[in-house]
N, C-alpha and C positions, 0 to 999 in steps of 0.2 A: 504494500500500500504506500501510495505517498505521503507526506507530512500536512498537506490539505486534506486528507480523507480523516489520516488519525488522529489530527485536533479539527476538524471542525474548520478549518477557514481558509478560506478563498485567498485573499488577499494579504498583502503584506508589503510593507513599505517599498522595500524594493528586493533585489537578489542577494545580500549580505543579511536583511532584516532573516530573510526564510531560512538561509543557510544556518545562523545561530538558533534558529528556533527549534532547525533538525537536528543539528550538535547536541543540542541539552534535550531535546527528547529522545535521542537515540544512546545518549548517554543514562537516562534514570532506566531506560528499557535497558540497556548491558547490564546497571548493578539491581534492578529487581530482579532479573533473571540469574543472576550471579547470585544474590543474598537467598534467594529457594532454594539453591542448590546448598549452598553453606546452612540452613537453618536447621537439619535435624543434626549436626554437630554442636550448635550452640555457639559459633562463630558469627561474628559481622564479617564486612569485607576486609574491614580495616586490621583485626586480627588477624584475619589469613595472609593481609599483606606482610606484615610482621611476622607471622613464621615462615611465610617464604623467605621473608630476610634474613631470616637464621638460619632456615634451612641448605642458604648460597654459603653459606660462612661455615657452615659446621665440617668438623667440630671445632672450632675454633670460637671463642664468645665475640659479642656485637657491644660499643658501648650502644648506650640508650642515643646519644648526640648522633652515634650514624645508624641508625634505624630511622630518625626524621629524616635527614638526607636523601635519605633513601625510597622513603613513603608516597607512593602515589598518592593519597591525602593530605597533603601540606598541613591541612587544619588541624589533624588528627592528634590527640592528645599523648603520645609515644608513652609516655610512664604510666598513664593510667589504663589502656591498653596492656601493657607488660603485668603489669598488676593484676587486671583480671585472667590473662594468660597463664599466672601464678597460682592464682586459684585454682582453675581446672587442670594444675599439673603438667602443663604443655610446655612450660619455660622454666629454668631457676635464676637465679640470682645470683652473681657473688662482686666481689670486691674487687677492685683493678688492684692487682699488684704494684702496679705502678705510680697510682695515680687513687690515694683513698678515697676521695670524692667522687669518682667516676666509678659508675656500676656497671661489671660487665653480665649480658645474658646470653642464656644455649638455649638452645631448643632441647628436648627432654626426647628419648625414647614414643613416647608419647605422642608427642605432636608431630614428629617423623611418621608413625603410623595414620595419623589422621589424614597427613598430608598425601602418604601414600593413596588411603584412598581415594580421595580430593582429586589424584593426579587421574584416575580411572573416570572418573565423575567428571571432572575438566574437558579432558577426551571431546567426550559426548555431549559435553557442553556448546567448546568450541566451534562442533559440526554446523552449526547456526550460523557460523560467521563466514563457512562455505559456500554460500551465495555468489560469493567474491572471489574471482580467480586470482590468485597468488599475486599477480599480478597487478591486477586490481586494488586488493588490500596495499601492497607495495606502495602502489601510487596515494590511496587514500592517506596511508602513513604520514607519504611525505609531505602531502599538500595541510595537513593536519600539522604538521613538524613547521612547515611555511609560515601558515596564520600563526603560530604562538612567535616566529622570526628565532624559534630552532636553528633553521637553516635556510639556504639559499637553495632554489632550483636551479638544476642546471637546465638551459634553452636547448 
């Protein structure tokens, strides 16, 4: 469907107005559809982002400062995320040896399994986003990469 059938409207300022209107509604459709899939784990996105970020590192720990860095969520609360991660077992904790102010965290046994599954579940997620020929997506990336002034196309 186009972006006029699935809001409702005809019209729009001009072709920048419609294009951001399809960004952010194509955007809350990725992460609803993302957060169903993460819901019978008891995950948001923003945890799962955060154990994939430990999951890149392990076993080696993450401080908390490059887990934001890191975060597709900019907004996202990193400590108090880590925190409820702590709760369900998925992360621990410990001390920078180097640095006692600075806490380093792993991912746990645990959340390696979750992720495992997750990676299965993602799979078949993904498949939705095959619409798009590799190529396609490629370009979407870049022109996406463009508007933020990421990068330069080349002509």
């Amino acid at each position: 469907m186009s972006i006029e059938t699935d809001i409702k409207q005809t019209k729009f300022r001009n072709p920048h107005h419609r294009m951001a209107l399809n960004l952010l509604y194509t955007t809350n459709w990725l992460s609803n559809s993302q957060a169903c899939l993460l819901k019978p784990y008891d995950l948001t996105p923003q945890q799962y982002n955060v154990l994939r970020i430990l999951r890149g590192q392990y076993p080696k720990p993450v401080r908390v400062n490059d887990i934001i860095e890191r975060m597709l969520d900019k907004m996202s609360n990193a400590s108090r995320l880590v925190d409820k991660l702590l709760l369900k077992a998925l992360v621990k904790r410990t001390e920078c040896p180097h640095d006692r102010r600075a806490v380093d965290v792993v991912i746990t046994e645990a959340g390696l399994e979750i992720l495992s599954e997750l990676d299965k579940m993602q799979e078949s997620w993904e498949n939705q986003l095959k619409r798009l020929s590799e190529q396609e997506a490629d370009l979407l990336s870049e022109l996406i990469d463009k508007l933020r002034g990421s990068v330069e196309m080349a002509d």
